[in-house]
C-alpha positions in Angstrom: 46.0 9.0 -10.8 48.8 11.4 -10.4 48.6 14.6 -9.4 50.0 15.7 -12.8 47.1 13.9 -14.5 44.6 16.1 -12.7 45.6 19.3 -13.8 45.2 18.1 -17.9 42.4 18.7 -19.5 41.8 16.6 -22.8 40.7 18.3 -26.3 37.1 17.9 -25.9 37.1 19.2 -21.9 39.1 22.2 -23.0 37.1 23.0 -26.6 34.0 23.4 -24.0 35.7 25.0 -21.3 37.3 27.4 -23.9 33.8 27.9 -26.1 35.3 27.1 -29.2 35.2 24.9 -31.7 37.6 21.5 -31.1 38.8 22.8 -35.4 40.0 26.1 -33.7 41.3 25.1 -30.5 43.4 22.6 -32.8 44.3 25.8 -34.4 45.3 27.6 -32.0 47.3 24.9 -30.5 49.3 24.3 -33.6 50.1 28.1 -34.1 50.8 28.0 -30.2 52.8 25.3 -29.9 50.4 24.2 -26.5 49.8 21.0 -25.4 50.7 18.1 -25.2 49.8 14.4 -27.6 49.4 11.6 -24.8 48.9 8.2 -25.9 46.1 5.9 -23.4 44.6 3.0 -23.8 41.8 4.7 -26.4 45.1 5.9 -28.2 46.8 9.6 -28.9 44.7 12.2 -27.8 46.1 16.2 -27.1 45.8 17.0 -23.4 46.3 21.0 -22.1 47.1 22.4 -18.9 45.0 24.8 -17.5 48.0 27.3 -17.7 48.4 26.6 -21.8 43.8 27.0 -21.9 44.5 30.5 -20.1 47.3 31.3 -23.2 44.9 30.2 -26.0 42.3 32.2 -24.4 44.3 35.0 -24.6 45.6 34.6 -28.1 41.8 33.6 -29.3 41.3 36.8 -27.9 43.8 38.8 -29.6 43.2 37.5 -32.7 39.8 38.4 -32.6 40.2 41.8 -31.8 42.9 42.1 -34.7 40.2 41.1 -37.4 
């Protein structure tokens, strides 16, 4: 494994490290524009750096506090 490949998280890793629900961390990615679709042998899945999971945080958090 690459050293890359160790710094992704995939959807479901990042939905609990995050606390959120995979619906909104799909969301927030789409709004975002963070992460990345990676294709394995299971098939496409969306991966996230722990740099983008520190931006969603923040602009989950924003968001809440505008509502």
């Amino acid at each position: 494994m690459s050293r890359n490949r160790k710094h992704r998280v995939d959807e479901h890793r990042a939905a609990a490290l995050l606390r959120m629900p995979k619906a909104d961390l799909r969301r927030y990615s789409q709004v975002s524009g963070l992460g990345q679709l990676e294709t394995d042998a299971q098939g496409p899945k969306m991966v996230f750096t722990y740099e983008e999971l520190h931006r969603i945080c923040l602009l989950a958090t924003q968001t809440s506090k505008a509502a």
